[in-house]
N, C-alpha and C positions, 0 to 999 in steps of 0.2 A: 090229356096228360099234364098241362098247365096246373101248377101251382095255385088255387082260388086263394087268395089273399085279400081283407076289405081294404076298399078302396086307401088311400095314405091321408093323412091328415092335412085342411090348408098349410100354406106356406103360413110361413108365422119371420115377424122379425128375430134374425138371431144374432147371437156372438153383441161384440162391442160397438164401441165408436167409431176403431178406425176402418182404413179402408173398405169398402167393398167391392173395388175392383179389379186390385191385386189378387192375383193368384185362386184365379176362378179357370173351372173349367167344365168337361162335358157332367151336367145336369140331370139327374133320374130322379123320378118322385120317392124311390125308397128313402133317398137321402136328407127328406123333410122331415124335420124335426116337428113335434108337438109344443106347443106353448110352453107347456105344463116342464117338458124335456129343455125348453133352453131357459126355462125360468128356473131351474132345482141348479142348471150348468152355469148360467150366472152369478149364481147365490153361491157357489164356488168358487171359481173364478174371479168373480169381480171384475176389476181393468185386467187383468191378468191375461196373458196372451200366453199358451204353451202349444208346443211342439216337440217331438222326440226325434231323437236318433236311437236306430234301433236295427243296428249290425245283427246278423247270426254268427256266433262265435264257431265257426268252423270253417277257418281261414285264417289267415291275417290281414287290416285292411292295409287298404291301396286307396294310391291318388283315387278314384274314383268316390270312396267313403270319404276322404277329406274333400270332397267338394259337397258331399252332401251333409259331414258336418257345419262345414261355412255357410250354408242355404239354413238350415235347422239351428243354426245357435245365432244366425247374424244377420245373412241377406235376405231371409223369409221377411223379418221383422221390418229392416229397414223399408224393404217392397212396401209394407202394411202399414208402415207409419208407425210403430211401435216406439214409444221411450223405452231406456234403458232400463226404469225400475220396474216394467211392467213385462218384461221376454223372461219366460223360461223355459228348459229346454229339459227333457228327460233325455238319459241313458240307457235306452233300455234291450238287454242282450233277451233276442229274439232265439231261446234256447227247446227248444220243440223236436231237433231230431237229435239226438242222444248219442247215434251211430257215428255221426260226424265231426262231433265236439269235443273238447279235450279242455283241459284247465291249462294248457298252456297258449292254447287261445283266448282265451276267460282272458288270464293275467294280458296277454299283448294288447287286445282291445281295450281295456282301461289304461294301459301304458302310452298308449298313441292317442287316448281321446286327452290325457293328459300333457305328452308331449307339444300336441297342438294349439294349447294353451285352454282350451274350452273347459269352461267348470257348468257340467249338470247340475239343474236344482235339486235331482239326487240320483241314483242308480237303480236301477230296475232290473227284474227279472220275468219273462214271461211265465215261466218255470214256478214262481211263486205263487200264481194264478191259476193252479194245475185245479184245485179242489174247486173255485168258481169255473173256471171252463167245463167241468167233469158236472158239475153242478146244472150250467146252463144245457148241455149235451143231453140230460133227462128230460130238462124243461121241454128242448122242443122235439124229445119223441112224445113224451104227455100229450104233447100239442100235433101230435101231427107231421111235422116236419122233420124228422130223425128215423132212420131205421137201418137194422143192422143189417150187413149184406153178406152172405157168402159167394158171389161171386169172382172167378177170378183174373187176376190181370188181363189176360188173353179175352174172358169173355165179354168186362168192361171195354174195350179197345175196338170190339167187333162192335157194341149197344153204343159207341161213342161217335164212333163211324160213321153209323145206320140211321142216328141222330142228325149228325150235321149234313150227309147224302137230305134226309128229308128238309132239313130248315133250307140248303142251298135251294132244294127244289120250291120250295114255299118262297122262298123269297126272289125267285125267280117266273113266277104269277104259276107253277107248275104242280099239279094235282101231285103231292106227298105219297098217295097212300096207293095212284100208277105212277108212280117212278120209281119211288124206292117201298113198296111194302113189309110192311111187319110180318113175317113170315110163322115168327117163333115169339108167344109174352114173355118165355121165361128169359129172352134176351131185352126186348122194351115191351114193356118199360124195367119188365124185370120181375125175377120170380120173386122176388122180398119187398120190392119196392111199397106192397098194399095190403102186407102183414101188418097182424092188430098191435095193437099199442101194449099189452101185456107181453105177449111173445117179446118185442123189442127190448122192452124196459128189463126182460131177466137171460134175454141172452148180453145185453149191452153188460148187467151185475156182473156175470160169469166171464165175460171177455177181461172186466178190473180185476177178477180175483182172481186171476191167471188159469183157466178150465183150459184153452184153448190153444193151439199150436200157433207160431207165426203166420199171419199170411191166408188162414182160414176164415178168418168172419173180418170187416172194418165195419165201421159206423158212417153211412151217409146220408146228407142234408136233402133232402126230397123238396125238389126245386125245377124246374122245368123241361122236357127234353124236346118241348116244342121252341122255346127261345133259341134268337139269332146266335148267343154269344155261346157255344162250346164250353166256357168257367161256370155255364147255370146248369150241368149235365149232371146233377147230382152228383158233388164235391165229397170226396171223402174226407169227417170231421175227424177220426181214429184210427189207428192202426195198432195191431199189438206189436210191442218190441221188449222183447225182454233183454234190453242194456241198462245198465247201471246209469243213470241221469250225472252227469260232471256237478252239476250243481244240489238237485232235489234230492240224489241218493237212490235209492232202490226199494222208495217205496209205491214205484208205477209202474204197471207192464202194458198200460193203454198210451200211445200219446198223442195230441190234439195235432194237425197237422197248421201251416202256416194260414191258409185261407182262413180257418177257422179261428184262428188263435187271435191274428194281428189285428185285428177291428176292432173286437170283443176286450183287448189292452188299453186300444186306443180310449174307448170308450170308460173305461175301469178306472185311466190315471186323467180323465176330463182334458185330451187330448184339445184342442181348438182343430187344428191343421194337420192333417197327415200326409206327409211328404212323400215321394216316391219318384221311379226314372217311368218311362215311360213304356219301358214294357208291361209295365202291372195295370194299364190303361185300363184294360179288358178285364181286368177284375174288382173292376168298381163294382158293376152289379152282384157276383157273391158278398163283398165287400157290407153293400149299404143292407142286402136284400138280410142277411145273418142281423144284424143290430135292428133292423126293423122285426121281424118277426119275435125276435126279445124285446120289442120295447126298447132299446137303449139310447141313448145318445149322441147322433152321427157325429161325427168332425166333417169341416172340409179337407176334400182331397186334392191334392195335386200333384200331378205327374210332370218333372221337368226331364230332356232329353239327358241322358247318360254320357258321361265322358268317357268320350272316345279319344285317345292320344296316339300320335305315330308313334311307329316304329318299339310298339306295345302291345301284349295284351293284357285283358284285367279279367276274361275268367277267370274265378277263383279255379274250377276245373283244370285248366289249362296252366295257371301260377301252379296247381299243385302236380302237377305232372311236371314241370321244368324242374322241381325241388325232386321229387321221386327218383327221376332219370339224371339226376346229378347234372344237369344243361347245366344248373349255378350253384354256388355256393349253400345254397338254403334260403328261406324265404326275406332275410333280410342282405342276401346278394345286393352290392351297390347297383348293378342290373335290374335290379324289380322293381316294379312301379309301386311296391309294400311301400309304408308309412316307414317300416324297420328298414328297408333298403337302401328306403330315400335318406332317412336319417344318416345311415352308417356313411352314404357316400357325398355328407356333407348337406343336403338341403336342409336348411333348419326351417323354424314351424314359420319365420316371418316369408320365408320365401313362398313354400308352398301355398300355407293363407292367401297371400298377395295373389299367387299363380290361380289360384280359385276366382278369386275376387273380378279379374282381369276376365277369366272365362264368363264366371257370371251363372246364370240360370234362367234358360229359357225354356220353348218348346221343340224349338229348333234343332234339329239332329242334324250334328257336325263333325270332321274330324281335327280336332286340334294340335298344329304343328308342334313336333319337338324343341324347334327353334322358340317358340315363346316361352317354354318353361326354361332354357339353357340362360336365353335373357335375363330373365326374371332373376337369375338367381344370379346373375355376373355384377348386375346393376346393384343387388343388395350388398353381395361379397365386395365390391369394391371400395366400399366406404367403409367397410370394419377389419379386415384383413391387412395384416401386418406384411411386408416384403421382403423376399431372400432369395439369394440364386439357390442353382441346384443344377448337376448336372445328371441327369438319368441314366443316361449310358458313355460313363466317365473315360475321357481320352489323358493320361499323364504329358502335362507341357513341361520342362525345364527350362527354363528362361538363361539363357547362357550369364548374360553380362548382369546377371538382379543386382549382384553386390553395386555395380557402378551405376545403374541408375535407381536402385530402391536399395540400397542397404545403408551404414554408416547407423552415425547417429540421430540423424533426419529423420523420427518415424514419418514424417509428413508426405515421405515419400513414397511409402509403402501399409501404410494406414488410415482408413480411409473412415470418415461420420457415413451413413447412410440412413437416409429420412425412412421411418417403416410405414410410411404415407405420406404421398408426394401432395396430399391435398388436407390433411390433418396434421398437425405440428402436435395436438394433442398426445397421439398415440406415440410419441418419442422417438427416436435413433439406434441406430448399433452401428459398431464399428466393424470391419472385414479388412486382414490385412494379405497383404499379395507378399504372396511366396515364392521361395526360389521354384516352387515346384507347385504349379495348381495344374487343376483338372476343367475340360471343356467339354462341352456335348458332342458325342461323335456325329451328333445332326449340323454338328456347325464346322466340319472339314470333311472337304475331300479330294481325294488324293488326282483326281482330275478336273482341273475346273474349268468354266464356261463363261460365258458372259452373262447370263441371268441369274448366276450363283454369287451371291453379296461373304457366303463365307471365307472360312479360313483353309486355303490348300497351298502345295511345297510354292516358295516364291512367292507368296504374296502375305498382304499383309489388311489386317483387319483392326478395329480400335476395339479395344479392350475397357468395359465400363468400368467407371468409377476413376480406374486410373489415367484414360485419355488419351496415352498412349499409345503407337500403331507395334500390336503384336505381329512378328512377321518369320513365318514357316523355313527354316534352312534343313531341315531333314525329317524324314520320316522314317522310326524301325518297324516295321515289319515281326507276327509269330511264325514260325510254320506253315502257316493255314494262311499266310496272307493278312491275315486283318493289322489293323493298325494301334502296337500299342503303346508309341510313347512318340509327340513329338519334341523335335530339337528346335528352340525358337531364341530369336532375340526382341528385347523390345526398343523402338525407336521413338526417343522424345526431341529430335531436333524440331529447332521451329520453325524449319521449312518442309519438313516434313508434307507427303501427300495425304490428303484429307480422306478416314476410310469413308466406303460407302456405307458402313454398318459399323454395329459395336455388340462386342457378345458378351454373354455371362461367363463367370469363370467362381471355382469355389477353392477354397486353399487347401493345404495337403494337411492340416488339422482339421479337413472337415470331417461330418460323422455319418458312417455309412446308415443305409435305409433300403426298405423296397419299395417301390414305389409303385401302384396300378393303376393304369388308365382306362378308361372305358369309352366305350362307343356303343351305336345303339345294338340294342341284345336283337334284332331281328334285321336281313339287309334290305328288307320290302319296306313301304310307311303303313303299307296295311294288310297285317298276313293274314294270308286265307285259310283255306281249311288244311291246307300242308304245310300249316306254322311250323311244324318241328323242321321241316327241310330248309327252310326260310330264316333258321340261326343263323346267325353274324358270328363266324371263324373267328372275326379280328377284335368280337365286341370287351372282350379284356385282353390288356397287353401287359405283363407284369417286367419291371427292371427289379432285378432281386439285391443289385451293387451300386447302386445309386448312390451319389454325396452329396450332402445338404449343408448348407451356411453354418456352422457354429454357434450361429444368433440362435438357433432351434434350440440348442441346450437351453438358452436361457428363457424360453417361450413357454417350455416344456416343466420349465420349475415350478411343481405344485400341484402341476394337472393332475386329476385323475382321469384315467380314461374309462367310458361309461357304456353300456352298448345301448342305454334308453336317453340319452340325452345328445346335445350337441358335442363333440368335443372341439380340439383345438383346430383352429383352419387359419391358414397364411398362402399368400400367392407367391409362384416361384416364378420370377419373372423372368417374361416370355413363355412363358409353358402354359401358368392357370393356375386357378386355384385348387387348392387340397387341403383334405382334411387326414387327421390321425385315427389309424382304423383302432378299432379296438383287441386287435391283435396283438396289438403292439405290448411289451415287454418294460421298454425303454426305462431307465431310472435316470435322469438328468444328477443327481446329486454323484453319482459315480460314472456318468458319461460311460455307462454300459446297460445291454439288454438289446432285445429287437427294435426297431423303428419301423411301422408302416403307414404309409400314406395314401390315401385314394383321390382319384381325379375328380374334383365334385361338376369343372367346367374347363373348357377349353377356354383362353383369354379372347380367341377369335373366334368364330363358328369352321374355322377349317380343326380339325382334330388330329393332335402331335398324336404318330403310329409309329410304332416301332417297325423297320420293314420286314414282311415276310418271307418265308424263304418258298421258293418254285413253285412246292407240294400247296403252299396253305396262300400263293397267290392263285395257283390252277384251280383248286377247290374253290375259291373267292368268286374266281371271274364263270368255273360252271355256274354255280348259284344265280350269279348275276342276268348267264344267259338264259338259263331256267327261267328265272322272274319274268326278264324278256318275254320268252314264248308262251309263260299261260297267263299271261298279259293281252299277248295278240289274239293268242285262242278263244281269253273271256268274251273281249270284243268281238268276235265270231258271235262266239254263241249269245250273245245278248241280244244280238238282231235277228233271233229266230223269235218269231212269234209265238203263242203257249197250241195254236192250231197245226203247228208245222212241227214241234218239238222233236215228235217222236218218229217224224221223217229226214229231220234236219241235225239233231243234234250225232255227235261222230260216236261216243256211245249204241246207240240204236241203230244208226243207219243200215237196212239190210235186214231187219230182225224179224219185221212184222209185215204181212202178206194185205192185210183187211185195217179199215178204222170207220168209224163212227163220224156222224154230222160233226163233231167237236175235236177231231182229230185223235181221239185214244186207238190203240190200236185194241183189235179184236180177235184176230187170226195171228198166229204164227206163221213165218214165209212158207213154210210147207203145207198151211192150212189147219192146223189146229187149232182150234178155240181156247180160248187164254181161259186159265181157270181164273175163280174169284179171289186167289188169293191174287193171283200173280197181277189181277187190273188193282185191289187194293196198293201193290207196291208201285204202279205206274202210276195212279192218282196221286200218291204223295212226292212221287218224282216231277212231278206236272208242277204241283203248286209250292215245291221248292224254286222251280224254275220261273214261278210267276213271282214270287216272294222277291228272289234274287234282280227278274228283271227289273221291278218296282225301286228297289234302292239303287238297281243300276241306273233309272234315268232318273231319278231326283236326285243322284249326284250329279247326272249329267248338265242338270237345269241349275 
């Protein structure tokens, strides 16, 4: 059943001058080019070094896509030794399933490849490719390699099965044909698969001109079903869908699926490099084997490990379920690891570029801490961000005695310069004047204090910034409810005064109100498992809806526009962190009216200011917490059952099955029933989940 294909042509020198040692990896003979092939591809090219980026627009990207625009527009090149004038980079929206795609993904991916600062040498479409893919699709049933298939999912999955049962056994020194025999052709190799080349070529006609229902006939690449790798099973090139294409229109009811499409692109725009993560490993061989049998012209491939980040996920699946189920705001939630996320909750494109950069690109499959992208971005914000208080959750002070020690005609006493960068003189000053009446964080009193508590509570006393003076607590009113809302203070400027141990923020009674949100990570594990949705973070947004900001912000605010595709205005509220202006916001500085919203881009520390919860949403916190705990403990259990023991050892099964096989499957039911074939097909793949599973459990371990 092997695929007879003539032997591949010598190796031949290809590509350019520079490197050849960058960005090499596993080697197949489909993927030698002919002289004749990289002599037509230099005659193109030239010095010219390309490479694509090549999103499917059904989504929107995330950190993950910006790491692999920074490898494909930058760090590929620098690897290779590339000058500046000779990198370039396609665009190109990998648009092949129609059902998925929306033009409001279209617009967000060219909004975020642009946001990021990267400019395409142009923009692509695979979609525009429809007529040569539909083209080459003929070519190779003429040739042998194409035919159209009516069978259906169910009965591919069973020939897919029955495939790899025989390659496991072949590659295990074990006779294929008593292990696993072909029982039935019309399952393998399959009743279509050695149909003539007419029938093909006019049922393949009839499936473009729309004859056929969904789901009834595809078109597959007749390719091996004795090879090791599963992606050579005979790939399906077509499927009929009758959806409108977001891009092409409604003139296709056929559509090329990915395997087939993305090489055959690559090859079309004289590709050099084709980039990819490392799960697409295994599909180098459909990959090179599709552009060989067309004669085209391979690129090198290379698979660098995918970014993984705590306290995150980056399926798109799983991103679009959180937006679904309303978990966030939509997909540009300052919570999501989207590009529109990141943007909205302050990352701008130097941070995350940089946070790329610092990851880098390897082979190496890692998880990367939250803490270095929180970094990344403190380290950049701190040298461009302007300074202002702000009190979140605003306590009213009255200062009894202001007139006698800030009042008069002395503003000097009660008016104050403040540098908006304590390390840039560039970026200028404002002034803040203390009032008979300002407001304090109700994080910085309370009403019973301690010794490890540097705040402000009744009787004591704290310095006050800017003005240096010890503010000091003589009474506290009390609502109803207990809470605390106004205190009674005086301030004390003698000059023997005791030195406070702290000095806190404070905002004047013309400040202007704002909401403010903060965030923390959207999951409480660093790496959710398969029960990610139980595994939300209760605390991961905190909103203050009454917050009051500096007065300086009028003047910050003068002129802004606020944008949801670009960066907007960000300044740090000290001691709290930086923030930016959400694009909610209303505000008109010119009439000091409208909404004000601000989002938390970073904590100034890595500990993150929380607003506290109440009872219900700390219980719910700490279950979670214990949750995590215990199928924590449990995974460690089960990782140390070996894949021979699974199905006597794992706490699911135990008790189930009566009989097992030299390999441990079971065979019998505890009552003795013989397991039918469907039910060992469901225990094989529960086997080699758990071998899968094991495998990444101990190369974390190591």
């Amino acid at each position: 059943m092997a695929s007879t294909e003539p032997p591949p042509p010598a190796a031949a020198p290809e590509g350019n001058e520079y490197s050849s040692v960058a960005l090499n990896a596993r080697e197949l003979e489909w993927a030698i080019n002919s002289p004749e092939l990289v002599a037509e591809h230099k005659k193109i090219n030239g010095p010219i070094v390309r490479t694509r980026f090549p999103p499917e627009p059904n989504g929107f990207l995330h950190v993950g896509h910006a790491k692999s625009m920074n490898m494909n527009f930058s760090l590929a090149f620098d690897k290779l030794g590339v000058p500046l004038e000779h990198r370039r980079t396609i665009f190109r929206y990998d648009d092949t399933n129609p059902d998925a795609e929306s033009p409001e993904y279209i617009d967000s991916l060219r909004r975020d490849v642009e946001y990021l600062g990267w400019t395409p040498e142009r923009t692509t479409y695979s979609s525009d490719n429809f007529q040569q893919l539909h083209d080459f699709a003929v070519q190779l049933i003429r040739t042998g390699h194409a035919y159209v298939c009516d069978m259906t999912k169910a009965e591919m999955e069973v020939q897919r099965e029955l495939a790899m049962r025989r390659a496991n056994a072949r590659n295990s020194g074990k006779d294929p044909d008593l292990e696993h025999p072909i029982l039935d052709s019309n399952i393998l190799p399959g009743r279509n698969r050695n149909t003539s080349v007419q029938r093909n070529l006019d049922l393949f006609e009839r499936m473009r001109l729309g004859c056929f229902d969904e789901g009834t006939y595809t078109l597959r690449l007749k390719m091996d079903f004795e090879a090791a790798n599963p992606n050579m099973y005979d790939l399906v090139a077509y499927r009929i869908r009758y959806t409108t294409h977001p891009h092409a229109g409604d003139g296709w009811c056929i559509y090329p699926n990915y395997d087939f499409t993305h090489g055959i692109c690559d090859s079309l725009e004289h590709i050099d490099y084709s980039i990819c993560t490392l799960e697409f490993e295994s599909r180098r061989e459909p990959y090179f084997w599709i552009l060989h049998v067309l004669n085209l012209f391979r690129p090198k491939v290379y698979e660098m490990s995918r970014l993984n980040l705590q306290y995150t996920v980056l399926s798109k699946r799983r991103l679009l379920k959180l937006v679904d189920a309303k978990h966030v705001r939509g997909w540009d939630d300052p919570r999501m690891p989207t590009i529109s996320g990141m943007r909205r909750r302050g990352y701008t494109k130097e941070i995350i570029n940089s946070f790329c950069n610092d990851v880098g690109a390897t082979r190496a499959s890692n998880v990367v801490e939250m803490t270095k992208l929180s970094q990344t971005a403190r380290l950049h914000l701190a040298i461009s961000c302007p300074r202002a208080m702000a009190a979140l959750d605003p306590i009213k002070v009255v200062i009894t005695n202001h007139s006698e020690v800030a009042g008069g005609t002395d503003t000097s006493l009660r008016v104050f310069t403040v540098a908006n960068s304590p390390t840039d003189d560039t970026m200028g000053s404002h002034t803040i004047e203390l009032t008979e009446t300002i407001y304090i964080d109700a994080s910085d009193f309370r009403l019973k204090d301690s010794p490890q508590y540097y705040g402000l509570a009744p009787n004591k006393a704290v310095g006050i910034k800017y003005h240096g003076g010890n503010l000091c607590c003589n009474d506290v009113k009390l609502d109803d409810s207990g809470k605390v809302v106004e205190l009674v203070c005086h301030l004390d400027v003698a000059a023997d005064r005791v030195k406070p141990k702290s000095y806190i923020s404070w905002v004047p009674n013309n400040s202007i109100k704002a909401e403010v949100r903060l965030y923390d990570n959207l999951f409480s594990v660093p790496e959710p498992s398969d029960l990610w949705e139980d595994e939300l973070n209760p605390a991961s947004e905190v909103v203050y809806e009454n917050a009051l900001v500096d007065p300086f912000v009028r003047q910050l605010m003068a002129g802004c526009k606020v944008d949801k595709w670009r960066s907007n205005t960000a300044l740090q509220f000290e001691r709290l962190g930086y923030f930016v202006v959400d694009y909610d916001t209303t505000y008109n500085s010119e009439v000091n009216d409208g909404k004000l919203v601000f989002n938390c881009t970073v904590s100034l520390k890595e500990e993150v200011a929380k607003k506290k919860l109440n009872a219900d949403e700390e219980a719910k916190l700490e279950a979670r917490r214990n949750q995590a705990h215990k199928d924590l403990e449990a995974k460690e259990i089960r990782m140390k059952i070996a894949p021979a023991d699974f199905f006597r050892l794992a706490e699911e099964f135990k008790g189930r099955f009566g009989k097992y096989d030299e390999s441990g499957m079971p065979t019998h039911d505890i009552d003795g029933t013989e397991l039918t074939k469907s039910m060992l097909k469901k225990l094989e793949k529960e086997k080699q989940k758990h071998i899968k599973q094991l495998s990444k459990w101990n190369q974390g371990e190591k």
